[in-house]
C-alpha positions as CSV (number, residue, x, y, z in Angstrom):
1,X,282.2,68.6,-123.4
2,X,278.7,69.5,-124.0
3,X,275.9,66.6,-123.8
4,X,272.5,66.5,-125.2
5,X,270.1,64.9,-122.4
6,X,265.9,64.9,-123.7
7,X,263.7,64.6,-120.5
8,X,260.4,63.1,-120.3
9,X,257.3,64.2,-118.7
10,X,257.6,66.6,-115.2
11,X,261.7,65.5,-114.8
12,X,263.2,68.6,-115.7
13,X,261.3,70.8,-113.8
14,X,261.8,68.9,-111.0
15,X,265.6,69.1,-111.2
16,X,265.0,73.1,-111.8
17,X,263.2,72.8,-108.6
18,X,266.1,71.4,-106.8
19,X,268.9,73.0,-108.6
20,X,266.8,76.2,-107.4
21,X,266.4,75.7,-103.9
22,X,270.3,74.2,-103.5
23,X,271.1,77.9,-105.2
24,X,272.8,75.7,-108.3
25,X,272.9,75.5,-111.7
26,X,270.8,72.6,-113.7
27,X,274.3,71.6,-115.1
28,X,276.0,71.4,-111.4
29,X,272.9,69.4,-110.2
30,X,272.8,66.8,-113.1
31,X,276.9,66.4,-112.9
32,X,276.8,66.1,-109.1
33,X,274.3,63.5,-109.6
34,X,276.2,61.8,-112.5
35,X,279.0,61.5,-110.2
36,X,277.3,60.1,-107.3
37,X,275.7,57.3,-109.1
38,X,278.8,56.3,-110.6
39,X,280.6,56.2,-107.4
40,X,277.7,54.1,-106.1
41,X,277.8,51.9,-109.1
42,X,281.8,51.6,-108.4
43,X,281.5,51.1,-104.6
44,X,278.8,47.9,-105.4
45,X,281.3,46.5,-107.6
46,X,283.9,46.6,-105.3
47,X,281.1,45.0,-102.5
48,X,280.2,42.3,-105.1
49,X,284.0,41.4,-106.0
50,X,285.3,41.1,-102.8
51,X,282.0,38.8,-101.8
52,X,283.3,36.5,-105.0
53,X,286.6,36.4,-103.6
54,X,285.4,36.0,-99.9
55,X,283.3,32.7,-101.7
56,X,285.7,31.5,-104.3
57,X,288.5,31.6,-101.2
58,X,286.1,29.5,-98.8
59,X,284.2,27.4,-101.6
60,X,281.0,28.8,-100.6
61,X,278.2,28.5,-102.9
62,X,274.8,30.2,-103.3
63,X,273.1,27.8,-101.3
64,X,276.0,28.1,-98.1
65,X,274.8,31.8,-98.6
66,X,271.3,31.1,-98.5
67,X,271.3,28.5,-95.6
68,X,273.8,31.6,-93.7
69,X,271.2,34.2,-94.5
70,X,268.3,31.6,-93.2
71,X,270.2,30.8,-90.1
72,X,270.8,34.7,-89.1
73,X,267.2,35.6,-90.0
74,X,266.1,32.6,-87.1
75,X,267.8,34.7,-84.4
């Protein structure tokens, strides 16, 4: 699948840059990168769900988190 991407200002030069010095293609750079923020994105999810279950589980609410967080931070 081919995909039409428009850059603004110095972006794609900097990725030429980089592509460049990794000895890569501008393609195998932007794809690489693709990836890696979507596996981020999905691994943040995952945090975030298992933090609502961890919560809905124990009945904690945004203020037991906050009081937790305040408590830890006095240490």
């Amino acid at each position: 699948m081919t995909v039409h991407i428009t850059f603004q200002d110095d972006l794609p030069e900097q990725i030429d840059q980089v592509a460049r010095a990794e000895a890569r293609s501008r393609s195998e750079l932007i794809r690489n990168a693709a990836r890696i923020y979507i596996e981020r994105q999905q691994t943040w999810q995952n945090i975030f769900r298992c933090g609502e279950t961890i919560a809905s589980k124990n009945k904690f609410d945004e203020a037991d988190v906050m009081a937790e967080i305040k408590q830890h931070r006095r240490k």
